[in-house]
C-alpha positions in Angstrom: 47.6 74.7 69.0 50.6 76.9 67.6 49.2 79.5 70.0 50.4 77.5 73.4 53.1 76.1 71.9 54.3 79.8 71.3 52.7 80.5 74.5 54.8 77.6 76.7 57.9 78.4 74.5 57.6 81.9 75.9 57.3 80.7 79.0 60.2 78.2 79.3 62.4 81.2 77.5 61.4 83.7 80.7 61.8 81.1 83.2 65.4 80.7 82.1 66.0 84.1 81.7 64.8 84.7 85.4 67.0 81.8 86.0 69.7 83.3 84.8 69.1 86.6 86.3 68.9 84.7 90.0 72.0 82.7 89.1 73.8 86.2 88.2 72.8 87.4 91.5 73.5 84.8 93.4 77.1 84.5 92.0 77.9 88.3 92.5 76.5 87.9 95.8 79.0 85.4 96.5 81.9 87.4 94.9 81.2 90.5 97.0 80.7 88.5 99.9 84.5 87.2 99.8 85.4 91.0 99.0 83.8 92.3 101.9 84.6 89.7 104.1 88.2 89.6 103.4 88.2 93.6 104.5 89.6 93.0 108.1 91.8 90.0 106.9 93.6 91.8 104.6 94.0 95.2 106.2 91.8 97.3 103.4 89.5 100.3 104.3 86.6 100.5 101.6 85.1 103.5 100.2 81.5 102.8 101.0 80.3 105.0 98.7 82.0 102.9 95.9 80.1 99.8 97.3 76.8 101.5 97.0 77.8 102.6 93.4 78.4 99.1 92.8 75.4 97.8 93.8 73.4 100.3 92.8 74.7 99.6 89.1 74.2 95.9 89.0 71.8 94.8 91.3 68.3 94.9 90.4 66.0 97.3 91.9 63.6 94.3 93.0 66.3 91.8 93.6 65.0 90.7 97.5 67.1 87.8 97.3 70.5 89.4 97.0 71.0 91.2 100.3 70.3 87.6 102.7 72.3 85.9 99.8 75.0 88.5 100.4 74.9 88.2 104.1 75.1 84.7 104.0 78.5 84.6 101.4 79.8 87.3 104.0 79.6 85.6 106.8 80.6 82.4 105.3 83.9 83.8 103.8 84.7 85.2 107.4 83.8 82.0 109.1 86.3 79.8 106.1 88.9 82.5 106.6 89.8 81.5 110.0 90.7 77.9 108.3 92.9 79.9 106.0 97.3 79.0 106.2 99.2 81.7 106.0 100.3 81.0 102.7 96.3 81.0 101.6 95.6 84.5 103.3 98.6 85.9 101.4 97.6 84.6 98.0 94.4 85.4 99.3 94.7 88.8 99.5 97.1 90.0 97.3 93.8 89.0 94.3 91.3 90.8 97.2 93.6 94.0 97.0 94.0 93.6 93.1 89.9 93.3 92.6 89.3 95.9 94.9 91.3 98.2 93.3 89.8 97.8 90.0 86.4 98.3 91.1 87.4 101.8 93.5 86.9 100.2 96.9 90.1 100.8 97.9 92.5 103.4 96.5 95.4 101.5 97.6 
């Protein structure tokens, strides 16, 4: 009996792990989506290779989920910044240019 208890506690404690992990990816997915998305908008060029370097260091290797999640955020945060007032694209962007910065996208 202690045997699958240990053996379901094990379970449950990798399940939310690889909970976790999804949820992870699924929130930088999101974040990178608004950065890339909000390249245009906000008159950035991005080092590509910087992306890639960003990806490549925390994205999991067998993470299939992340790239349609990533599409999907991008094209969501181009199709909301349409919507955007002035005001919002400039508040907007002044944080994109800051992020980007700090992670070598842009050397602006």
């Amino acid at each position: 009996m202690k045997i699958l208890i240990a053996a379901v506690a094990l379970t449950a404690a990798m399940s939310s792990g690889a909970l976790a992990q999804r949820l992870d990816s699924m929130t930088l997915a999101n974040q990178l989506g608004d950065v890339l998305a909000s390249e245009e908008l906000c008159g950035l060029s991005y080092d590509h290779d910087a992306i890639e370097r960003f990806i490549e260091e925390r994205v999991a290797a067998d993470d299939m989920s992340f790239t349609p999640m990533l599409r999907m955020m991008t094209d969501g945060a181009t199709y909301t910044q349409d919507e955007m007032s002035e005001s919002a694209k400039r508040a907007h962007c002044a944080q994109i240019r800051r992020v980007a910065r700090s992670y070598g996208f842009t050397a602006e």
